[in-house]
C-alpha positions in Angstrom: -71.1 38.7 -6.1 -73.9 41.1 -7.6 -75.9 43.4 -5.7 -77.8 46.6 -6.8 -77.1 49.7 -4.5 -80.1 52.3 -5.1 -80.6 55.7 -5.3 -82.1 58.4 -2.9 -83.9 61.6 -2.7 -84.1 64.6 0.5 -86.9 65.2 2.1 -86.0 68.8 3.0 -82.8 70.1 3.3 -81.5 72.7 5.3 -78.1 74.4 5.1 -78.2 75.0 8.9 -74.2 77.0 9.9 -71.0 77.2 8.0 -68.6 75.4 10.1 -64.8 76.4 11.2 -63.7 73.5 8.4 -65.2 75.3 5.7 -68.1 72.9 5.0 -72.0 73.5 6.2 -73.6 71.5 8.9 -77.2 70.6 7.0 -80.4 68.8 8.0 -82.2 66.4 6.0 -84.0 63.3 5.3 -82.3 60.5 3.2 -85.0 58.4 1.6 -84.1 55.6 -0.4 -86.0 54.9 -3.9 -86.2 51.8 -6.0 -83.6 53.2 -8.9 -80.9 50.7 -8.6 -77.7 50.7 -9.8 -75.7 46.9 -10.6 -72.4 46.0 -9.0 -70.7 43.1 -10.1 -67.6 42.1 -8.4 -65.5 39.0 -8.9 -61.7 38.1 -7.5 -58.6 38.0 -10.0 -56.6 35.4 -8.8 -53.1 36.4 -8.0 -51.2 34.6 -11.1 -53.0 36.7 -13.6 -51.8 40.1 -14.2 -53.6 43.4 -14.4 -52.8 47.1 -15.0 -54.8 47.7 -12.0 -56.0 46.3 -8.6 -59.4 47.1 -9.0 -60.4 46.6 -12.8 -63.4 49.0 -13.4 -65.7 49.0 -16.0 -68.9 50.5 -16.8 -72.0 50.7 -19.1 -75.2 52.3 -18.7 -75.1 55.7 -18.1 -71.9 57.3 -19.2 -69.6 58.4 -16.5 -67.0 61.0 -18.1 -63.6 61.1 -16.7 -60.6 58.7 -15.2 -62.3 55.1 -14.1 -59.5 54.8 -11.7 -60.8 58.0 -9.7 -64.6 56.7 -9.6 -65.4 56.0 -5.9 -65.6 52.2 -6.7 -62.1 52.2 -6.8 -61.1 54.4 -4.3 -64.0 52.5 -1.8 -61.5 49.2 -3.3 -58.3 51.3 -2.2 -59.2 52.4 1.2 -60.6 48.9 2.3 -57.6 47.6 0.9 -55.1 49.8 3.3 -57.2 48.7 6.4 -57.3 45.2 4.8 -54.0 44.3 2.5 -54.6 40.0 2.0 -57.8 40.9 0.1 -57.0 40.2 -3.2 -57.4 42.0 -7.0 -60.7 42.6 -7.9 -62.7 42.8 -11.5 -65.6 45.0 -11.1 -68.5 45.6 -13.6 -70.8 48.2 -13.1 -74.1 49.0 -14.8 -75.2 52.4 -14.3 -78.7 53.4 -14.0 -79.3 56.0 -11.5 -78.4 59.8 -13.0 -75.1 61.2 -12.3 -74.9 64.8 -10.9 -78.8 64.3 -9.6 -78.4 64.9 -6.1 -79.5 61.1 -5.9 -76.5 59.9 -4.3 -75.5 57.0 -7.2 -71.6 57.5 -6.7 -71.8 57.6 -3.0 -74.5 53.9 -3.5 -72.1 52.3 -5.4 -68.9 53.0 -3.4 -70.9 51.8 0.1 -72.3 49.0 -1.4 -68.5 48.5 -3.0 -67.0 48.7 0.9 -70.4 46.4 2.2 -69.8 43.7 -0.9 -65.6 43.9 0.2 -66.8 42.7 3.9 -68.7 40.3 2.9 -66.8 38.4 0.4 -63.9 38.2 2.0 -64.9 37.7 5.6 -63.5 41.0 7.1 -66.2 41.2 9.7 -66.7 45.0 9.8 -69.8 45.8 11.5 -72.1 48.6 10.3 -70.9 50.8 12.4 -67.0 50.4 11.0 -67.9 50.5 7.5 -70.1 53.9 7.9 -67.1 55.4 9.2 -65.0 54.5 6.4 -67.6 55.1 3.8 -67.5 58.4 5.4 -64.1 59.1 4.2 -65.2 59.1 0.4 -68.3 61.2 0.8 -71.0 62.8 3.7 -73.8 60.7 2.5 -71.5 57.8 1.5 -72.4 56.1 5.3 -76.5 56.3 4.6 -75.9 53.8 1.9 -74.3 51.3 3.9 -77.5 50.8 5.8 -80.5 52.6 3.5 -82.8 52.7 5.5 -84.9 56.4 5.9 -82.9 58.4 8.4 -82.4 61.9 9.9 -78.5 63.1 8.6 -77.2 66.0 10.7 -73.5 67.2 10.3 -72.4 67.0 6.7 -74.2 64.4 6.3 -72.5 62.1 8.4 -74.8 62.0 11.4 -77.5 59.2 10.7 -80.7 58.7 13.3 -83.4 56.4 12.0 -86.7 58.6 11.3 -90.6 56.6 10.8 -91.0 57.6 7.2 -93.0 55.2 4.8 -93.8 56.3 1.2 -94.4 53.0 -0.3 -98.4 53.9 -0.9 -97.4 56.8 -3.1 -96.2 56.9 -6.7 -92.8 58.4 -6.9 -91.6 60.3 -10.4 -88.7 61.5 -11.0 -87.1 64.3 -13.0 -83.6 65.3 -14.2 -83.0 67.7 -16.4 -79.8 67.7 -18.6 -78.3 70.4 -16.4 -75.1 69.7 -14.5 -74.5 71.7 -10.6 -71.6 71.7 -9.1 -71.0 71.7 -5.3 -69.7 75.2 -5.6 -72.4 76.4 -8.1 -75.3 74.5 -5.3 -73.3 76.4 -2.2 -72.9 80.2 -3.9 -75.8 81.8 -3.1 -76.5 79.7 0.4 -77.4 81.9 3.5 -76.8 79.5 6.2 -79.7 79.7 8.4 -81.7 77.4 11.3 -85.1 76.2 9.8 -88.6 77.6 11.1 -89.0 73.7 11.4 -87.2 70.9 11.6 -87.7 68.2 8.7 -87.2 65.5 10.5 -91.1 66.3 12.3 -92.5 67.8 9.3 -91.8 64.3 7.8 -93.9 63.1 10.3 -97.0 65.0 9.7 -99.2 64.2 7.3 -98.3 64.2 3.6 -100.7 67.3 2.6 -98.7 69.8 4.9 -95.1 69.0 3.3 -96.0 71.8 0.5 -96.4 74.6 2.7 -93.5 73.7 5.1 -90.8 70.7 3.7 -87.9 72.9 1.9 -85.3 72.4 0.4 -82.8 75.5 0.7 -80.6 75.0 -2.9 -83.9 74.8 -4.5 -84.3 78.8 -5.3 -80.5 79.9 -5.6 -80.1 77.0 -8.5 -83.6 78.0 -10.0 -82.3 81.6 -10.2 -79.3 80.0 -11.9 -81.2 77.2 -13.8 -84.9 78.4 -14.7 -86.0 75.0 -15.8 -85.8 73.8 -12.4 -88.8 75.4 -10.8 -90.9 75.1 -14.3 -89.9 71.5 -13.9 -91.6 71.6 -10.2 -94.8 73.7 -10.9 -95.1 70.9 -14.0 -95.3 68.1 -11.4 -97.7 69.9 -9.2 -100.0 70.9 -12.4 -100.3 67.0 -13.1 -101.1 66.1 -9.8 -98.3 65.7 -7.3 -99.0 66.1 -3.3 -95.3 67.4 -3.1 -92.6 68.0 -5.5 -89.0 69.3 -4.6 -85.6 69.0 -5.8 -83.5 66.6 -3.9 -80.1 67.2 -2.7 -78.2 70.0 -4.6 -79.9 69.0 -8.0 -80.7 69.0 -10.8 -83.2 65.6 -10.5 -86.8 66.5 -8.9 -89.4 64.3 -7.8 -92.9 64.0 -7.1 -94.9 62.3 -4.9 -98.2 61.4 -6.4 -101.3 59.1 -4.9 -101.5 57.4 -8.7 -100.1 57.5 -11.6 -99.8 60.3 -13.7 -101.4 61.0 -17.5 -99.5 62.0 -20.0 -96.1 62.4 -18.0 -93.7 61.6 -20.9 -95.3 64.3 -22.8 -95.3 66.8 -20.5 -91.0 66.7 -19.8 -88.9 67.4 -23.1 -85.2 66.3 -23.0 -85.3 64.6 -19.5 -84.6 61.2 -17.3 -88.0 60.5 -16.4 -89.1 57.1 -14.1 -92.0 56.3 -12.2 -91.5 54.2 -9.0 
């Protein structure tokens, strides 16, 4: 089975309270873009052997570190506790949306892992099932098992449909090669309730998001990381109606009515696509 899970970006995001757990309730909108990812997945039948139960490999976009710790696998090993006939599993993955971009591409590919799971193998999860184990392996993991625009309260967790439709507009995107961590992103955060919420901001019309759509991490990492609001006043210079970071960084976007001239001139050292 092949299917391509995609990327996203935040319209808004507000760090809202620090909770008693030690994470931050937030408030955002999860927007899915046409970035995609390629998961391949194919059954090793029982009499051949293999080092591991899920077989990972990747090309594309380099992922550093142990392949038995990607989210693939551990989306493979917590299906496999609920579900222990399914069977090994080869899995090939092509990676094309940026790592470390606050796009989501780990948390894609591991809910479209769990969703490609159900449906080879007949386990008959519904949505609702497989969004609460997806939610085990990340906050924004569940969005990905249905991407459809949505409201996310909670950590992320908590998913209510929201009328958003960009597909008029030209979306570029940016990502610098700088890397944030969570702990980096969260550092300089002043938990705080928003003048507005973004889930109604979203629904105004386009030309007020400037003023009012924000995305708190935006100006503790720029303080940190320059480049990042150059980056953003670049994309409003060449035309955008609304330009933010999305999620904790570093990848911005832009919403634009057309095209742009002369992007890949204007952005030196950078992932850059148009969609």
């Amino acid at each position: 089975m092949i299917q391509q899970p995609c990327a996203k970006i935040n319209l808004g995001l507000n760090v809202v309270s620090k909770r008693p757990d030690g994470y931050h309730n937030l408030e955002t909108v999860f927007y899915p873009i046409n970035i995609k990812d390629e998961i391949c997945i194919e059954a090793i039948p029982d009499n051949i052997t293999t080092c591991y139960e899920c077989s990972l490999s990747i090309k594309g976009i380099n992922i550093d570190g142990d392949l038995q710790q990607n989210l693939i696998v551990k989306a493979y090993n917590l299906v496999k506790q609920h579900y222990t006939n399914i069977p090994k599993i080869s899995v090939k993955l092509t990676k094309n949306i940026p790592t470390q971009a606050g796009m989501g591409g780990g948390s894609a590919d591991c809910a479209y892992t769990i969703k490609m799971l159900n449906d080879m193998f007949n386990l008959k999860m519904s949505i609702n099932e497989m969004q609460e184990m997806a939610a085990k392996l990340g906050a924004d993991c569940p969005f990905f098992i249905n991407p459809t625009p949505s409201f996310a309260t909670g950590i992320g967790e908590v998913l209510t449909p929201v009328d958003v439709n960009l597909s008029q507009y030209k979306m570029v995107i940016v990502k610098p090669a700088i890397m944030i961590s969570t702990k980096e992103a969260f550092a300089n955060i002043t938990p705080k309730e928003p003048a507005k919420c973004c889930k109604d901001i979203v629904k105004q019309s386009i030309e007020t998001w400037k003023e009012e759509l924000v995305n708190d991490f935006e100006q503790s990492i720029s303080n940190i990381h320059p480049e990042i609001i150059k980056i953003k006043n670049k994309l409003y210079e060449l035309g955008a109606i609304y330009a933010s970071m999305t999620g904790s960084g570093s990848a911005l976007y832009g919403i634009f009515k057309d095209n742009p001239d002369n992007l890949y001139n204007a952005f030196n050292n950078c992932f850059i696509c148009v969609v």
